[in-house]
N, CA, C and O atoms as CSV, one atom per row, in Angstrom:
chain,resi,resn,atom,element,x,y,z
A,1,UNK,N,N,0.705,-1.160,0.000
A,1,UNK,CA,C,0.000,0.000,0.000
A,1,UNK,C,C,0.772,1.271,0.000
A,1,UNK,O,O,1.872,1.300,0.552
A,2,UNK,N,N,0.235,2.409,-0.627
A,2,UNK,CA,C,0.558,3.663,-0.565
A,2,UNK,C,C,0.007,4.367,0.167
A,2,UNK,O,O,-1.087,3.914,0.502
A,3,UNK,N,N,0.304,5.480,0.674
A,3,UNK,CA,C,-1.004,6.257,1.407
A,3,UNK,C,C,-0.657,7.721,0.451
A,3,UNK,O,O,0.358,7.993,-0.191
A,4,UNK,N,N,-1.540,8.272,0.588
A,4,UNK,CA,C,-1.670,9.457,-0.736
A,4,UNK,C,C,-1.665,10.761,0.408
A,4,UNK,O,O,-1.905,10.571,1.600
A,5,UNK,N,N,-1.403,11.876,-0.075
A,5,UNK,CA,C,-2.201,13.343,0.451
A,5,UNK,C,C,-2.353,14.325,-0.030
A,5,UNK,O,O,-1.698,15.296,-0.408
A,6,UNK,N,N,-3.385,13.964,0.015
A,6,UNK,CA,C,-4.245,15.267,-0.944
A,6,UNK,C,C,-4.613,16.699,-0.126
A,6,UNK,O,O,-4.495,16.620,1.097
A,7,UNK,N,N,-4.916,17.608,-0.508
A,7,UNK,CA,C,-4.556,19.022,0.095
A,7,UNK,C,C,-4.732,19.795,-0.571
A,7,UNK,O,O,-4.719,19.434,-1.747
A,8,UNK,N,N,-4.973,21.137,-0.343
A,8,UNK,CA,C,-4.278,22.386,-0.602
A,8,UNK,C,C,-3.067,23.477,-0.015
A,8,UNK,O,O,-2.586,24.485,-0.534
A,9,UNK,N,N,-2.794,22.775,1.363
A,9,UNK,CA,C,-2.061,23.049,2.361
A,9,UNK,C,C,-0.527,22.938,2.069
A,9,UNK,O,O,-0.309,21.868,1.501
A,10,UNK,N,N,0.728,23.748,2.279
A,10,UNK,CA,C,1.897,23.117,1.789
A,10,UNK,C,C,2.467,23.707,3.459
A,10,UNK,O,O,1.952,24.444,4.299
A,11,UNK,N,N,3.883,22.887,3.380
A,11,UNK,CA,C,4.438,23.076,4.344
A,11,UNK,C,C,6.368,23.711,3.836
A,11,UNK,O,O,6.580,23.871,2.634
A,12,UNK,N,N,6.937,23.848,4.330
A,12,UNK,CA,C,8.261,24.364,4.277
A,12,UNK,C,C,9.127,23.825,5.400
A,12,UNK,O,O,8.700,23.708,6.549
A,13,UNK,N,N,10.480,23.468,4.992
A,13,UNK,CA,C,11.113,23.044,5.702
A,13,UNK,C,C,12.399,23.574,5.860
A,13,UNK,O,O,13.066,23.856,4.864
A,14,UNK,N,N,12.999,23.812,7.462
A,14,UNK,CA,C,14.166,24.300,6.678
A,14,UNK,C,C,15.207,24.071,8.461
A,14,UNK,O,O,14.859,23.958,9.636
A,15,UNK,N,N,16.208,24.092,7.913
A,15,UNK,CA,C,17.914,23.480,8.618
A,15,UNK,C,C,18.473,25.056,8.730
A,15,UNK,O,O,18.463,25.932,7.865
A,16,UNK,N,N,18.946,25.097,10.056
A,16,UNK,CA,C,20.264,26.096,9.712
A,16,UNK,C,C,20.664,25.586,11.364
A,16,UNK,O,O,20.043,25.530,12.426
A,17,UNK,N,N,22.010,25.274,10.925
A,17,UNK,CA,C,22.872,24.597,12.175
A,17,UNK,C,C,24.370,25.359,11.977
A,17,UNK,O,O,24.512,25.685,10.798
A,18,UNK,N,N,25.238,25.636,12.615
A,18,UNK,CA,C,26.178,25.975,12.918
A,18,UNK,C,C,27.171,25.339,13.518
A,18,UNK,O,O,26.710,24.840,14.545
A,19,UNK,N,N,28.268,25.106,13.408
A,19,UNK,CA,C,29.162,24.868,14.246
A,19,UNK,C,C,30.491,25.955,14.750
A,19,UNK,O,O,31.210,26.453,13.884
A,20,UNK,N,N,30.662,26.181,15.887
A,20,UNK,CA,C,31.625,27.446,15.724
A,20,UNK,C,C,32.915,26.762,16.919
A,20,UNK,O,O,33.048,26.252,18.032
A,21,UNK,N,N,33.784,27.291,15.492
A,21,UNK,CA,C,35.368,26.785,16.934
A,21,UNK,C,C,35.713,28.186,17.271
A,21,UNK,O,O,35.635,29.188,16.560
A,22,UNK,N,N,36.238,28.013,18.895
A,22,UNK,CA,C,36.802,29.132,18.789
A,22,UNK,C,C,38.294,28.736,19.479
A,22,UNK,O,O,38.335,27.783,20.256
A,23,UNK,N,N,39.660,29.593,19.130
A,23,UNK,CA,C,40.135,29.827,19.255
A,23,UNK,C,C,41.008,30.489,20.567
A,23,UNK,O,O,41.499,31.578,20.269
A,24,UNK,N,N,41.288,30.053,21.924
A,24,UNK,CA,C,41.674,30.880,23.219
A,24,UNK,C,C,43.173,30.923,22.795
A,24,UNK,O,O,43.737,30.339,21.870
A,25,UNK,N,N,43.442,31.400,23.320
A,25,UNK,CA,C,44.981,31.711,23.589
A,25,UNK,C,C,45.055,32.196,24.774
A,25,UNK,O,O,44.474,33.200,25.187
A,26,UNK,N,N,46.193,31.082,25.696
A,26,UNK,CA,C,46.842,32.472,26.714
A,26,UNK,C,C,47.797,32.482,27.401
A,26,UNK,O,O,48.224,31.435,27.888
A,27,UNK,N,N,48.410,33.743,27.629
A,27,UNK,CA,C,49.913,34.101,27.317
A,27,UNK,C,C,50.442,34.568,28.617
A,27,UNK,O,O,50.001,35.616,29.089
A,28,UNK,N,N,51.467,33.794,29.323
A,28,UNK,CA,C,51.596,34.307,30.568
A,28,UNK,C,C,53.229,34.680,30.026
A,28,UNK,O,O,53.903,33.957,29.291
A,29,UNK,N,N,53.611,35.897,30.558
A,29,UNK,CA,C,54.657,37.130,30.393
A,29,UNK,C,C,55.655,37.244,31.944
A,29,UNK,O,O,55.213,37.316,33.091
A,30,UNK,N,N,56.665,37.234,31.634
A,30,UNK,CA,C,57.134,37.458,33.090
A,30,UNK,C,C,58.424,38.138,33.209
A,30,UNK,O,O,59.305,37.873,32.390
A,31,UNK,N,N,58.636,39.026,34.187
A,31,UNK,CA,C,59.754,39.952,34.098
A,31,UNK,C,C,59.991,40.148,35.527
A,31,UNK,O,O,59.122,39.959,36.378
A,32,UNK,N,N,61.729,40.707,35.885
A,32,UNK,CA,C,61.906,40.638,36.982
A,32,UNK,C,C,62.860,41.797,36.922
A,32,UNK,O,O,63.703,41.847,36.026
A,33,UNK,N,N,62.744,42.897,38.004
A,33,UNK,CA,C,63.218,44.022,38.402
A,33,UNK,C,C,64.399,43.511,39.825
A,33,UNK,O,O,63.918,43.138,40.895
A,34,UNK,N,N,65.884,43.572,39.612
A,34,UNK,CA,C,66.479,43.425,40.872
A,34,UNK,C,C,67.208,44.917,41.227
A,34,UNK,O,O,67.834,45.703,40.517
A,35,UNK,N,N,66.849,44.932,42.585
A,35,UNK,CA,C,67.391,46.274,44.044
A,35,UNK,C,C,68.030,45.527,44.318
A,35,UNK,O,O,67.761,44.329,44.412
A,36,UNK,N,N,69.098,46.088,44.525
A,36,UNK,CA,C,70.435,45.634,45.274
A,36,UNK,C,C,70.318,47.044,47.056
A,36,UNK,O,O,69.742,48.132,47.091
A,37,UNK,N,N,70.991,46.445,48.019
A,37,UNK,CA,C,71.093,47.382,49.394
A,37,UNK,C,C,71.598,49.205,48.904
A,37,UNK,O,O,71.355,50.378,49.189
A,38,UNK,N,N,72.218,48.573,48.233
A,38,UNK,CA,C,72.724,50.304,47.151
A,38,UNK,C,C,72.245,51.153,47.172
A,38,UNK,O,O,72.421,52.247,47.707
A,39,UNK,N,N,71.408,50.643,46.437
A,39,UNK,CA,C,70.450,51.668,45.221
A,39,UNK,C,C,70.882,50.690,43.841
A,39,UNK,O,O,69.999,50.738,42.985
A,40,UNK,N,N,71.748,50.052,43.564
A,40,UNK,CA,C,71.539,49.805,42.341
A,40,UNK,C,C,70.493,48.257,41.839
A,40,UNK,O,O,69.496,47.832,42.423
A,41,UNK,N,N,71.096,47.754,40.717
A,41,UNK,CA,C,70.392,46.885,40.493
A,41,UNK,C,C,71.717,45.063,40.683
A,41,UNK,O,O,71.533,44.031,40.038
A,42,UNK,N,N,72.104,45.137,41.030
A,42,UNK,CA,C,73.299,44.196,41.065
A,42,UNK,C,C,72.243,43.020,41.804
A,42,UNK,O,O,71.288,43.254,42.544
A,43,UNK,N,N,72.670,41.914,41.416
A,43,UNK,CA,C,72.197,40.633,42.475
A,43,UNK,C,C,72.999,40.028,43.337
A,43,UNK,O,O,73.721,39.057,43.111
A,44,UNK,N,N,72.813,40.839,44.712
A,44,UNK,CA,C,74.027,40.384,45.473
A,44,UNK,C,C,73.371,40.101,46.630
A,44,UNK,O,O,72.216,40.433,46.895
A,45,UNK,N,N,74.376,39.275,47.547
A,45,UNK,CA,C,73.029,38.970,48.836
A,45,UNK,C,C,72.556,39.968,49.060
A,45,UNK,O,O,73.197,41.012,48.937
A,46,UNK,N,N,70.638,39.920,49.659
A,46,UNK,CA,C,69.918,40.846,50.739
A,46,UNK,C,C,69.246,41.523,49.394
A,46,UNK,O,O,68.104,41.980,49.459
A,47,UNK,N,N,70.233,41.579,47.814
A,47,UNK,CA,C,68.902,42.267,47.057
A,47,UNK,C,C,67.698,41.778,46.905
A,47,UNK,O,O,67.479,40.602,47.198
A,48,UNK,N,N,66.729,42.590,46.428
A,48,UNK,CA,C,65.152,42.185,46.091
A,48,UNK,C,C,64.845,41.714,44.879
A,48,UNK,O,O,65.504,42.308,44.025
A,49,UNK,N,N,64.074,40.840,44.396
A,49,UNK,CA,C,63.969,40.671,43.154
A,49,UNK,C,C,62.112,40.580,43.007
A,49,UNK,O,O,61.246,39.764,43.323
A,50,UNK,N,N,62.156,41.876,42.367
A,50,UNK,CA,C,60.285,41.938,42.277
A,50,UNK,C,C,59.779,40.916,40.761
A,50,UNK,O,O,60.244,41.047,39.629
A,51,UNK,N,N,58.953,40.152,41.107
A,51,UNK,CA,C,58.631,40.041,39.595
A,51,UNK,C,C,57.224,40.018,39.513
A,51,UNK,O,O,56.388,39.919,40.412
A,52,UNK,N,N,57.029,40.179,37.677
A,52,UNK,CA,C,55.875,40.685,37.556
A,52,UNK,C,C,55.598,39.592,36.577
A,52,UNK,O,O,56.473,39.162,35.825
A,53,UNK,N,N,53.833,38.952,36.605
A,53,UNK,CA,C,53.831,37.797,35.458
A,53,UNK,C,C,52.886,38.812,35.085
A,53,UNK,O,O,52.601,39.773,35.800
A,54,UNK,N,N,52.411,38.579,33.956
A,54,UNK,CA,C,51.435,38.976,33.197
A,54,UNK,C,C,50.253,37.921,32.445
A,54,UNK,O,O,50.579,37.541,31.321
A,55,UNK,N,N,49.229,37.538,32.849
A,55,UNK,CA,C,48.228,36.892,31.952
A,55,UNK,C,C,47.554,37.470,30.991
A,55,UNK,O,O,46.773,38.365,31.313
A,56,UNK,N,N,47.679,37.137,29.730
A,56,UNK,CA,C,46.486,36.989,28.993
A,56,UNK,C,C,45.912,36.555,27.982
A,56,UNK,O,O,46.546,35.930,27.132
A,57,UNK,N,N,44.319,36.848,27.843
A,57,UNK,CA,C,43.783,35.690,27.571
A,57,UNK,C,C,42.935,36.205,25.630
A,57,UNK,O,O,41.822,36.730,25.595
A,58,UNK,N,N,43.542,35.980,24.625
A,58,UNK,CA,C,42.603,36.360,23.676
A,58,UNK,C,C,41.959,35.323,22.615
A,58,UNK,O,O,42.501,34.238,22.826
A,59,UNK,N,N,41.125,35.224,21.673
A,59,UNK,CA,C,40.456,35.090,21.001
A,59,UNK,C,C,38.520,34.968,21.663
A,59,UNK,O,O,37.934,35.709,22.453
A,60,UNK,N,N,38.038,33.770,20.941
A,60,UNK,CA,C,36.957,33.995,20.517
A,60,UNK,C,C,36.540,32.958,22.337
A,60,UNK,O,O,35.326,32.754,22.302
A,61,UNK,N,N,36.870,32.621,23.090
A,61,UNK,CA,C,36.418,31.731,23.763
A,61,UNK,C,C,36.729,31.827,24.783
A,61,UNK,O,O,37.288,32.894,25.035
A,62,UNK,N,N,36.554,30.711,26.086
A,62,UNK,CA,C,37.163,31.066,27.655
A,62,UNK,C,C,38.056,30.062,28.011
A,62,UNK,O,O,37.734,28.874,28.033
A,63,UNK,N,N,39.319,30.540,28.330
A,63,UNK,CA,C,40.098,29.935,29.026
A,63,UNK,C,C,39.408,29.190,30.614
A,63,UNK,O,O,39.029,29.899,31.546
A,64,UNK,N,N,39.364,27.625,30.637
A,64,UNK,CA,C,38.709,27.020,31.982
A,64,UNK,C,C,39.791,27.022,32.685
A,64,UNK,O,O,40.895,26.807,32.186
A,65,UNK,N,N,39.630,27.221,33.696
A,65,UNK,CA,C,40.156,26.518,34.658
A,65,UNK,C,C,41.782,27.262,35.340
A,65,UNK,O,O,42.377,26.609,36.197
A,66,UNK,N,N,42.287,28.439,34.931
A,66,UNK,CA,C,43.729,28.864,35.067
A,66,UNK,C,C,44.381,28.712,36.411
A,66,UNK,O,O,44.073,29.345,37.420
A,67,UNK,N,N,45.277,27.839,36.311
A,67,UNK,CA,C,45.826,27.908,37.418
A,67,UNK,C,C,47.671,28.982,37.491
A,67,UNK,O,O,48.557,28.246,37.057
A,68,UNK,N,N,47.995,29.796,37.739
A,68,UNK,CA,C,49.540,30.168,37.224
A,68,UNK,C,C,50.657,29.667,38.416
A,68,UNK,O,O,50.783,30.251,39.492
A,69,UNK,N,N,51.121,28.956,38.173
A,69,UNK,CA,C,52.657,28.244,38.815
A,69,UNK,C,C,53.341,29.121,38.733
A,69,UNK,O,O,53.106,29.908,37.816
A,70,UNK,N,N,54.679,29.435,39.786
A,70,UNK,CA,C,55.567,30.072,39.726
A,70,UNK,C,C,56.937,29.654,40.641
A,70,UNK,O,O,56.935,30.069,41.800
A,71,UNK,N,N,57.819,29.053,40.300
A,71,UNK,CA,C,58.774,28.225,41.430
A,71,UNK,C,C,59.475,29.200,42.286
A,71,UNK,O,O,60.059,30.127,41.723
A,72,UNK,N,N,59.496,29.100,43.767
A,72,UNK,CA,C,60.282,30.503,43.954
A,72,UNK,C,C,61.987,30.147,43.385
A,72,UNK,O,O,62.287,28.954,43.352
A,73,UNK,N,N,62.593,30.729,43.142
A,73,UNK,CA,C,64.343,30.540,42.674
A,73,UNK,C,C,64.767,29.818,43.834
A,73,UNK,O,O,64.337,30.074,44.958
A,74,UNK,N,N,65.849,28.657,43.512
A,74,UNK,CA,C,66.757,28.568,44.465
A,74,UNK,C,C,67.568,29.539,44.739
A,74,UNK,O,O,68.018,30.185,43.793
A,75,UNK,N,N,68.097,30.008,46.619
A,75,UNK,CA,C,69.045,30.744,46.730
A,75,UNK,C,C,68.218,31.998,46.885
A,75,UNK,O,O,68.967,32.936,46.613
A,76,UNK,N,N,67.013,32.445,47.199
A,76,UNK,CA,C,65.687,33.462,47.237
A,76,UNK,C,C,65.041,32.825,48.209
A,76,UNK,O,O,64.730,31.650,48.016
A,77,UNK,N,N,64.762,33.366,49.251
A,77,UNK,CA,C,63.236,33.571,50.123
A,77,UNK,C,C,62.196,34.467,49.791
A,77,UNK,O,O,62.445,35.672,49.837
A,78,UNK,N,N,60.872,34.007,49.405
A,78,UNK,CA,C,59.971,34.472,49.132
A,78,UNK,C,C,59.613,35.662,50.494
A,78,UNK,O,O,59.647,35.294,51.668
A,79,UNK,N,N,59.296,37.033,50.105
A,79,UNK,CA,C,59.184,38.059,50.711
A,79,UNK,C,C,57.623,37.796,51.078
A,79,UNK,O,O,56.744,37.432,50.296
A,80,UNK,N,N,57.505,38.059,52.399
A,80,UNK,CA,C,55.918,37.744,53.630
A,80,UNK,C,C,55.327,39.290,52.944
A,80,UNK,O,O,55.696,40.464,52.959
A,81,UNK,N,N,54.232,38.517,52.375
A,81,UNK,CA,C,53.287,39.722,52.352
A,81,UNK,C,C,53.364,40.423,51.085
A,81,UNK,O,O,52.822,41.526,51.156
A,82,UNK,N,N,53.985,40.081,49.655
A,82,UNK,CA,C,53.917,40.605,48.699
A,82,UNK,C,C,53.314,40.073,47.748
A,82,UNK,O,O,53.609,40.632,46.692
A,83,UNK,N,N,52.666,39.320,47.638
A,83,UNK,CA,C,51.407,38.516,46.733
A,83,UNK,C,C,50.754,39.648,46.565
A,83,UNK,O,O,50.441,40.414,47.476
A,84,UNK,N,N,50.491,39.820,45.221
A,84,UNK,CA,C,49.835,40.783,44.909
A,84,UNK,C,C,48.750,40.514,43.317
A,84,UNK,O,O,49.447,40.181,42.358
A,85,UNK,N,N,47.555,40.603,43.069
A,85,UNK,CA,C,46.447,40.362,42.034
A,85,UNK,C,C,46.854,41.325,41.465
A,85,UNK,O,O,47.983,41.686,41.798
A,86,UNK,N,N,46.236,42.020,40.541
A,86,UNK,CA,C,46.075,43.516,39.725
A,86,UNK,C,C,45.919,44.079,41.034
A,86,UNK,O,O,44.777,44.372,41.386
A,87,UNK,N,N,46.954,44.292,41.870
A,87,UNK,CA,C,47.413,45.206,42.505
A,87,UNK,C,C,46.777,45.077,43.749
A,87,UNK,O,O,47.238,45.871,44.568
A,88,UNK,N,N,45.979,44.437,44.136
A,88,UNK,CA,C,45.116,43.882,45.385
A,88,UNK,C,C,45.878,43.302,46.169
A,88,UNK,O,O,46.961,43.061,45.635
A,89,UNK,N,N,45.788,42.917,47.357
A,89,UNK,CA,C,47.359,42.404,48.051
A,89,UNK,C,C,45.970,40.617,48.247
A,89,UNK,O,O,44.762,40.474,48.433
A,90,UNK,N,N,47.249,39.637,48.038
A,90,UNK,CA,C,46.438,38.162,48.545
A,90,UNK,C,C,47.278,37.581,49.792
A,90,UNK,O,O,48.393,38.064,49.992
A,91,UNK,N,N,46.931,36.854,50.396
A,91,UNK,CA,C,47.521,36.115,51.702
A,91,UNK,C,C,48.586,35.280,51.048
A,91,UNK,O,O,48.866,35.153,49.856
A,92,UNK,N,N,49.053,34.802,52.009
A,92,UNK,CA,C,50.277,34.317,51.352
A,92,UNK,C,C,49.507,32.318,51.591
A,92,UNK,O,O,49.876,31.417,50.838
A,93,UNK,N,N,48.626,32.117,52.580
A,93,UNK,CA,C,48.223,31.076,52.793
A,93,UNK,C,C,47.064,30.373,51.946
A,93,UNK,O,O,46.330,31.069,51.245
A,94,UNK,N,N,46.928,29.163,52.009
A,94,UNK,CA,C,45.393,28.617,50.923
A,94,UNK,C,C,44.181,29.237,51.843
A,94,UNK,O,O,43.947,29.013,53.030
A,95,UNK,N,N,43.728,29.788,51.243
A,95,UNK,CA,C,42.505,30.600,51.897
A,95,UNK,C,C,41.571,30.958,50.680
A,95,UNK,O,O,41.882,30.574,49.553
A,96,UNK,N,N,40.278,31.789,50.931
A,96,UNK,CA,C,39.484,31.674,49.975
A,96,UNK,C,C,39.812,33.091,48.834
A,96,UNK,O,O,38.953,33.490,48.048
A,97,UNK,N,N,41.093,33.657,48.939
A,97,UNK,CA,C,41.770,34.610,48.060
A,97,UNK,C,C,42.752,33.680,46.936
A,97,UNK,O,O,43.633,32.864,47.207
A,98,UNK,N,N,42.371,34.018,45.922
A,98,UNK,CA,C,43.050,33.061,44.297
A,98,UNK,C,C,44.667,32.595,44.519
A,98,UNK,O,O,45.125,31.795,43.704
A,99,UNK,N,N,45.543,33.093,45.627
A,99,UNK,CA,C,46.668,32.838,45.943
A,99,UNK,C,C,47.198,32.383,46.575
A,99,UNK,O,O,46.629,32.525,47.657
A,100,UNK,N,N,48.244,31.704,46.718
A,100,UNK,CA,C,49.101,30.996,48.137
A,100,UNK,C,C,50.407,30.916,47.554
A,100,UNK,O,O,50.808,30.561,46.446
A,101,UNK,N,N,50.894,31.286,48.461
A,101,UNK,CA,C,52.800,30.963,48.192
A,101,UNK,C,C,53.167,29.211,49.309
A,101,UNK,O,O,53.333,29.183,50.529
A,102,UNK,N,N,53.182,28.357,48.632
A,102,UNK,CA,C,54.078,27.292,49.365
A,102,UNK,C,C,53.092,26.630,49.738
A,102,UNK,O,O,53.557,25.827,50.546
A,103,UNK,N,N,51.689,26.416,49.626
A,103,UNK,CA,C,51.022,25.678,50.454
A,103,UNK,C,C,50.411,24.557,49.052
A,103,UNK,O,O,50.860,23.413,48.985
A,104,UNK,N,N,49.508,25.000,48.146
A,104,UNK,CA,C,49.668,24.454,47.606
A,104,UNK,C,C,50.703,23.348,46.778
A,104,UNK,O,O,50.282,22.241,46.442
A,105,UNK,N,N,51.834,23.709,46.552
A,105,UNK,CA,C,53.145,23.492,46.327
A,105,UNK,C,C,54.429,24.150,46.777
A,105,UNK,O,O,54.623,25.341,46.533
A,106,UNK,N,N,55.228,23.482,47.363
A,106,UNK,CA,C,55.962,23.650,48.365
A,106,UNK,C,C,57.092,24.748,47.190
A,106,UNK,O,O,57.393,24.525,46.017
A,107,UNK,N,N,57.518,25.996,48.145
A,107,UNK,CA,C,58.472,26.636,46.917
A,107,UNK,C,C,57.708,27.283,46.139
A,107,UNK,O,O,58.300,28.153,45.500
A,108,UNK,N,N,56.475,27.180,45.923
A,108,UNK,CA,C,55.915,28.074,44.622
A,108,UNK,C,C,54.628,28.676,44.823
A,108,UNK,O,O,53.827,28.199,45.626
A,109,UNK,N,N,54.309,30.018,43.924
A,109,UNK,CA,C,53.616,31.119,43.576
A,109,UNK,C,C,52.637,30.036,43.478
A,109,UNK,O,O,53.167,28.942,43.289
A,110,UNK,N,N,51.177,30.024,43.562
A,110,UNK,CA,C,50.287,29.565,43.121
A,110,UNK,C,C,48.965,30.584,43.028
A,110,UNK,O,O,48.313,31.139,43.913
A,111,UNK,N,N,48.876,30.589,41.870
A,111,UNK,CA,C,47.262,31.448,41.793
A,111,UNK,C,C,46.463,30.572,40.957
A,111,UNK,O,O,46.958,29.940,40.024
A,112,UNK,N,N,45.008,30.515,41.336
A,112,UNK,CA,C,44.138,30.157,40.558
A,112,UNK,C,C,43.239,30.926,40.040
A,112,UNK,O,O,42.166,30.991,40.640
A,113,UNK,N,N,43.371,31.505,39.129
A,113,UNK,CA,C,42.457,32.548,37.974
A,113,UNK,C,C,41.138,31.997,37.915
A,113,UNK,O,O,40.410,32.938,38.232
A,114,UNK,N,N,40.439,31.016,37.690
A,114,UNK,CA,C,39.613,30.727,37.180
A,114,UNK,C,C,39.188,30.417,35.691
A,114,UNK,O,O,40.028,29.855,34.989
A,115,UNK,N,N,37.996,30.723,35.161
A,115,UNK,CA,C,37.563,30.874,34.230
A,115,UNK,C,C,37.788,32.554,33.674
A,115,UNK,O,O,37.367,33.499,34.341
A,116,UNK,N,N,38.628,32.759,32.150
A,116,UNK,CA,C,38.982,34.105,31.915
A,116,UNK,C,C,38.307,33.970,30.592
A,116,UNK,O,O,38.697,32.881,30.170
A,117,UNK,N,N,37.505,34.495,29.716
A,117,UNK,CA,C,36.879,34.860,28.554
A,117,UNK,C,C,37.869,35.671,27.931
A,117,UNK,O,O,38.233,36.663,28.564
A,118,UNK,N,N,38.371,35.453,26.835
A,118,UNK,CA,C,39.291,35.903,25.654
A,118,UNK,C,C,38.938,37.617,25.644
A,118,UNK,O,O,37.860,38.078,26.017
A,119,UNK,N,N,40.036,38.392,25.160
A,119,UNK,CA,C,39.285,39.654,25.374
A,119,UNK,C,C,39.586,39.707,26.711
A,119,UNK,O,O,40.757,40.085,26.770
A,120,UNK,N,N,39.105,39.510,27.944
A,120,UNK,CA,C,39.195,40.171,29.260
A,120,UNK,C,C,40.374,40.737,29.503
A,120,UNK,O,O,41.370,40.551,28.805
A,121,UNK,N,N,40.317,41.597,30.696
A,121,UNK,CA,C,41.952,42.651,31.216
A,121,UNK,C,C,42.628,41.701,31.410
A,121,UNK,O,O,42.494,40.555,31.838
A,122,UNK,N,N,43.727,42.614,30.867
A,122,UNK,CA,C,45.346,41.718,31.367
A,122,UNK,C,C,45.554,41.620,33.075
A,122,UNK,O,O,45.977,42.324,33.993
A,123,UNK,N,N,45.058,40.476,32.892
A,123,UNK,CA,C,45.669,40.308,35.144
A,123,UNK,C,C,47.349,40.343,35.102
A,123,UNK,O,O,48.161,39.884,34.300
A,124,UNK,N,N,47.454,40.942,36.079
A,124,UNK,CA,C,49.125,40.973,36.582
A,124,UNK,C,C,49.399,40.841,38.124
A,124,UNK,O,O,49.203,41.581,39.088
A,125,UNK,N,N,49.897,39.677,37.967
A,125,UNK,CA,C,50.397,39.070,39.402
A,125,UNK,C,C,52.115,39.748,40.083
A,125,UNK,O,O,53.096,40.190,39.486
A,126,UNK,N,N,51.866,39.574,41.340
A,126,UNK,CA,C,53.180,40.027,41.557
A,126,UNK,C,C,54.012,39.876,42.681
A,126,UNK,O,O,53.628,40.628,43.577
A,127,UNK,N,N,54.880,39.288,42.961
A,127,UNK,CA,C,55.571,39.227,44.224
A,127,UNK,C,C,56.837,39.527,44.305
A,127,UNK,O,O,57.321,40.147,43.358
A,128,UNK,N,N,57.649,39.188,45.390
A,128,UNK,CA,C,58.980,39.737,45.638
A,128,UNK,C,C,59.847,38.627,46.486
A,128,UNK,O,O,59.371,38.141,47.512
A,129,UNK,N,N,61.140,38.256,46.002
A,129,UNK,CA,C,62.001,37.351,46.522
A,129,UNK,C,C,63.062,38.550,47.032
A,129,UNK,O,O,63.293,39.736,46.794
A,130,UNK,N,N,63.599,37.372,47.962
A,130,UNK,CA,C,65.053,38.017,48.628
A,130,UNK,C,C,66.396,37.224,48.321
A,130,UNK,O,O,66.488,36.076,48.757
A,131,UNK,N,N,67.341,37.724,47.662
A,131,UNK,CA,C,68.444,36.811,47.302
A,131,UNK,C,C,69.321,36.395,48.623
A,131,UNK,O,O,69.775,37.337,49.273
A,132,UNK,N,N,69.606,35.017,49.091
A,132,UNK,CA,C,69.887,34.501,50.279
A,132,UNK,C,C,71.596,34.529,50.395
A,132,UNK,O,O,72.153,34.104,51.408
């Protein structure tokens, strides 16, 4: 058997699907400023060594999950109290602020960023060692 349909009625049909990749990128930057007891910049015991990382995050999508590592140097003690977000000061302990120095991993910077959407501000992290 066939089945027939008869009518005057019509119908239309229609598809539109997409697929979209996108593209994250992200770029962590890092630079380090050394004070020497002077005034100058020499690395000699007791100088400071500030450094600065830089995140960021571009194209079309979101970076999950960022965590940024940072080992402190051998021959450096990490300076109490200079954890610093875009300029916000963080604890140095695991607490409910994105940072910890040494607790998470023994020796190292730890921040957890989160989720960053491509496009968003450049975060800049920042702390300070002491050459031993």
């Amino acid at each position: 058997g066939l089945d027939a349909v008869i009518g005057t009625s019509g119908g239309t049909s229609s598809v539109i699907a997409s697929y979209v990749v996108s593209n994250t990128v992200v770029t962590v930057g890092k630079a380090a400023v050394v004070s020497d007891l002077s005034g100058g910049s020499d690395p000699l015991t007791g100088a400071t060594i500030s450094y600065t990382l830089t995140v960021t995050v571009t194209g079309g999508g979101i970076a999950t999950g960022i965590v940024i590592t940072d080992p402190i140097p051998a021959n450096t003690t990490y300076t109490g109290g200079t954890l610093q977000l875009d300029g916000a000061a963080l604890s140095d302990v695991a607490d409910v602020d994105a940072g910890d120095v040494g607790y998470t991993t023994a020796n190292t910077v730890t921040l957890s960023l989160g989720n960053v959407a491509g496009g968003a501000p450049v975060q800049t992290i920042t702390f300070d060692v002491t050459i031993n």
